[in-house]
C-alpha positions in Angstrom: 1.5 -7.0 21.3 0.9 -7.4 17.5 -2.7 -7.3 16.2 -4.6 -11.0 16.3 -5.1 -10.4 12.2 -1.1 -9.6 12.1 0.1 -12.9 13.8 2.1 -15.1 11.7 1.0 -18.8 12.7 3.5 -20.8 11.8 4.3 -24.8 12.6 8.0 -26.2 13.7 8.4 -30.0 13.3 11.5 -30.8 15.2 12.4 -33.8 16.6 13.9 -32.3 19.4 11.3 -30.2 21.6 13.0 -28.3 23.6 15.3 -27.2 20.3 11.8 -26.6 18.8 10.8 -24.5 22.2 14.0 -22.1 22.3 13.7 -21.9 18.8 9.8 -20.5 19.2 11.0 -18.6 22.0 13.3 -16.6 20.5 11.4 -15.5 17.1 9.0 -14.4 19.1 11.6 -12.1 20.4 12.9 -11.1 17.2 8.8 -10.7 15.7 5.9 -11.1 18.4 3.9 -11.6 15.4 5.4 -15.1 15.2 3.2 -18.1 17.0 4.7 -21.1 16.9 3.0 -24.6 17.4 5.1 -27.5 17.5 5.5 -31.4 15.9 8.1 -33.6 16.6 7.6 -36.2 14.0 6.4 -35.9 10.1 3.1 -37.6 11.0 2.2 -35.0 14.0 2.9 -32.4 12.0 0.5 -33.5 9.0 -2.1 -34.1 11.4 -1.6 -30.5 12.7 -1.8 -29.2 9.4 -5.3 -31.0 8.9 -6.4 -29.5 11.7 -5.0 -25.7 11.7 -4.5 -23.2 9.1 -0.8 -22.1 9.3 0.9 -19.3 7.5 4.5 -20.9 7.2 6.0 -24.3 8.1 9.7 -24.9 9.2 10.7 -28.5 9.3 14.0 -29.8 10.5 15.8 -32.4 7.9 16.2 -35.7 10.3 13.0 -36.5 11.6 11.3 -39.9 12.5 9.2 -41.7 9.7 10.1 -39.3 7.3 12.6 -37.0 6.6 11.8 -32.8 6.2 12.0 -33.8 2.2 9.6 -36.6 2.2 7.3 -34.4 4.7 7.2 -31.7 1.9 6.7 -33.6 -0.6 4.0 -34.9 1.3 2.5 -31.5 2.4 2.9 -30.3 -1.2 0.1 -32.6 -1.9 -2.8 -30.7 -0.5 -0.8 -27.3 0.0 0.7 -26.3 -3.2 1.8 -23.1 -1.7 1.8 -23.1 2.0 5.2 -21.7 2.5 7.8 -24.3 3.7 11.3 -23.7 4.9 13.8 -26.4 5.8 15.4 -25.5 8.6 18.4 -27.7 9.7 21.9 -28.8 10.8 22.5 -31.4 7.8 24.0 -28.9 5.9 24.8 -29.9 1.7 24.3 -28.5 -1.4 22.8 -31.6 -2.2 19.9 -31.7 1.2 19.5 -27.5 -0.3 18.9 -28.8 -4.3 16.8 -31.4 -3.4 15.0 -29.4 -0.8 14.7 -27.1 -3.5 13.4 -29.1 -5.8 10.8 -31.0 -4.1 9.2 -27.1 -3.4 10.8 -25.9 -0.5 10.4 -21.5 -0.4 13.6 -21.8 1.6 16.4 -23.5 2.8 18.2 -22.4 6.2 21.1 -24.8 7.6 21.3 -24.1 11.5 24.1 -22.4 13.2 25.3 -21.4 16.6 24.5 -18.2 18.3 21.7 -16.5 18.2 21.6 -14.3 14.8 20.6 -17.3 13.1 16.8 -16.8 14.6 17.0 -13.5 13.4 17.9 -14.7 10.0 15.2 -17.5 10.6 12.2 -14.7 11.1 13.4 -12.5 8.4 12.8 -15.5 6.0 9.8 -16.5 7.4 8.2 -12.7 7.4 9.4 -12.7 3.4 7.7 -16.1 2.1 4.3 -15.2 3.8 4.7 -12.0 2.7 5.2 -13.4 -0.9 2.9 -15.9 -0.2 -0.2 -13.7 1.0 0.3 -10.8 -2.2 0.3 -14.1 -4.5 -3.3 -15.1 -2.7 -4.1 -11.9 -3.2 -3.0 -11.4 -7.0 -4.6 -15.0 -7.6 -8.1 -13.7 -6.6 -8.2 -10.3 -8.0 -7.1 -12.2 -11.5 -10.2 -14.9 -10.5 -12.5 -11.9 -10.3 -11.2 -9.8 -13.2 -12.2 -12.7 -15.7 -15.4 -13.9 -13.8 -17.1 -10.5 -13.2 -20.2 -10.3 -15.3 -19.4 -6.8 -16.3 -16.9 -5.2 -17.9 -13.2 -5.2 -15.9 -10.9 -2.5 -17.8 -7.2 -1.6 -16.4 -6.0 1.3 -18.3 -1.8 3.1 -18.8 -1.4 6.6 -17.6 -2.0 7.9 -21.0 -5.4 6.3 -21.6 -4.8 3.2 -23.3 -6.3 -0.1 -22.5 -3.6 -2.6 -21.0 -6.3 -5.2 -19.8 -10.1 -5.9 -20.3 -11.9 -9.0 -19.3 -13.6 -11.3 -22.0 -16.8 -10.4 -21.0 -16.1 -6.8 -21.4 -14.5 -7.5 -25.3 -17.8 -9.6 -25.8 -20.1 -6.6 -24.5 -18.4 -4.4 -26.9 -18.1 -6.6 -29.8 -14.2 -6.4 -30.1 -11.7 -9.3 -30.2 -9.9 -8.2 -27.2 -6.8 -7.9 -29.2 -8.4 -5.2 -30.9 -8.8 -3.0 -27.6 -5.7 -3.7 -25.9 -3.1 -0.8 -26.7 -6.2 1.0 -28.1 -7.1 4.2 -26.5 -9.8 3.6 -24.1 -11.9 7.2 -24.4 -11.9 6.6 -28.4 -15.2 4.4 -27.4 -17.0 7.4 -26.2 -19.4 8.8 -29.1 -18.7 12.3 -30.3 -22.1 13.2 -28.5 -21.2 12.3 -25.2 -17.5 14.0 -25.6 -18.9 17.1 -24.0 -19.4 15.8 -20.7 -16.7 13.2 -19.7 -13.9 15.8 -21.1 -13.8 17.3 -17.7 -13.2 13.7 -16.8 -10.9 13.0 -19.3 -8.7 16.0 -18.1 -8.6 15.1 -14.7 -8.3 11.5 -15.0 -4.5 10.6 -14.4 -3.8 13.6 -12.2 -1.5 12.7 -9.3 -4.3 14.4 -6.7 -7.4 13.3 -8.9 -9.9 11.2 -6.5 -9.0 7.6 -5.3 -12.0 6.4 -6.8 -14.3 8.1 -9.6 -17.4 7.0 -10.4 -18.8 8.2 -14.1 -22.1 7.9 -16.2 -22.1 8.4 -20.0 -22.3 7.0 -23.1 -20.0 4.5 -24.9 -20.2 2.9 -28.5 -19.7 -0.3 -29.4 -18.0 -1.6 -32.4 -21.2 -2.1 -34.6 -22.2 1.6 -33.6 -24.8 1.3 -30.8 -24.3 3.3 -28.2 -25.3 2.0 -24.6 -25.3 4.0 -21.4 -22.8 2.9 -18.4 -21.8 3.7 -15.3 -18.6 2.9 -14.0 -16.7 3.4 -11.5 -13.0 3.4 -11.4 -10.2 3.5 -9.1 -6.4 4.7 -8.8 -3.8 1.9 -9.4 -1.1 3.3 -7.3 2.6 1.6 -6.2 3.9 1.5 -2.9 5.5 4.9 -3.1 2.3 6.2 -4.3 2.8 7.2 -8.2 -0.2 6.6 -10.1 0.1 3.4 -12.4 -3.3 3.8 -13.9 -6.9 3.3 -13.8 -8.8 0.2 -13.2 -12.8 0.2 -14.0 -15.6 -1.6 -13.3 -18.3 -0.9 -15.6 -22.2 -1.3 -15.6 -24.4 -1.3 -18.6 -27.8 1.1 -17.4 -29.9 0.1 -20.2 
């Protein structure tokens, strides 16, 4: 049984419940991460949506009221990017663009047997998938220019490829001026001494997950201001170091 933070919580309006049922049935079969709640008009299923927080919805074309296009555009209202996937047997390039258009993350047309569910829950996996690393991304950009202190991603070989505006304004550089620029240039010639150890180590494919450093740094009118700052490895899936990202503290 999956994990209650694993479950996928998704919403199937169909107007046809015990399609909607077999349907639930068997991607749970194929995923036992999927939980399915039903709707078997447009309006039931934005009332549901008002009063649950799903991961995904899939919405057949025909239904009462409104059709699955006029029910995302609808959705789309209030949940820009709540994955939605049309799901049904009125099958046309034209139903696809316009599903498409109007926002849809997917299109499915329904088919007999029963590899279509399969195809159904691999799609569904995907755009929350996609969906949840975008919330993710979203955030993490939300705190990188909000944080109050200085928010620094550096390249493999040193080099600044991001700082925050509040970092550029603590330092007194446009931040056109830092990006590209190599990062330990900042450190004053009288605080080389200890961070070279640092320095050395500092992109090594074993060095520490997360580092946390106190030294000196100069600014660009010369003042030289004590930090601490901790930084951590920026690593892909495979686990090759991408760079550094820091997070640093002025101590005076």
């Amino acid at each position: 049984m999956a994990a209650k933070q694993d479950i996928i919580h998704i919403l199937h309006v169909d107007d046809e419940p015990e399609l909607a049922e077999l349907t639930a049935e068997f991607l749970r079969r194929k995923d036992d991460r999927i939980s399915t709640d039903t709707a078997t008009s447009a309006s039931e299923g934005l009332q549901r949506v008002t009063e649950t927080r799903f991961d995904c919805i899939v919405s057949d074309y025909d239904l009462p009221g409104q059709n699955g296009i006029e029910f995302l555009k609808t959705v789309r209202q209030k949940h820009p990017d709540l994955p939605f996937i049309l799901y049904t047997g009125k099958g046309s390039e034209e139903v696809a663009s316009d599903a498409i258009a109007a926002g849809a993350t997917d299109y499915i047309q329904k088919k007999a047997g029963t590899e279509q569910y399969e195809l159904l829950a691999n799609r569904i996996q995907n755009a929350v998938e996609q969906s949840n690393s975008k919330r993710i991304q979203q955030r993490a950009e939300q705190y990188f220019e909000a944080a109050g202190n200085i928010m620094v991603v550096l390249n493999t070989d040193g080099t600044v490829a991001r700082i925050n505006e509040r970092g550029c304004d603590l330092l007194g550089y446009e931040c056109s001026e830092l990006i590209g620029s190599d990062w330990f240039d900042l450190i004053p010639r009288t605080a080389e001494e200890e961070v070279t150890d640092i320095v050395s180590s500092f992109f090594e494919e074993d060095a520490d997950s997360i580092q946390t450093n106190v030294n000196a740094i100069e600014t660009k009118t010369g003042e030289q201001i004590t930090i601490k700052w901790h930084n951590t490895a920026l690593q892909n899936k495979e686990g090759t170091l991408l760079g550094r990202g820091l997070l640093v503290s002025s101590q005076q």
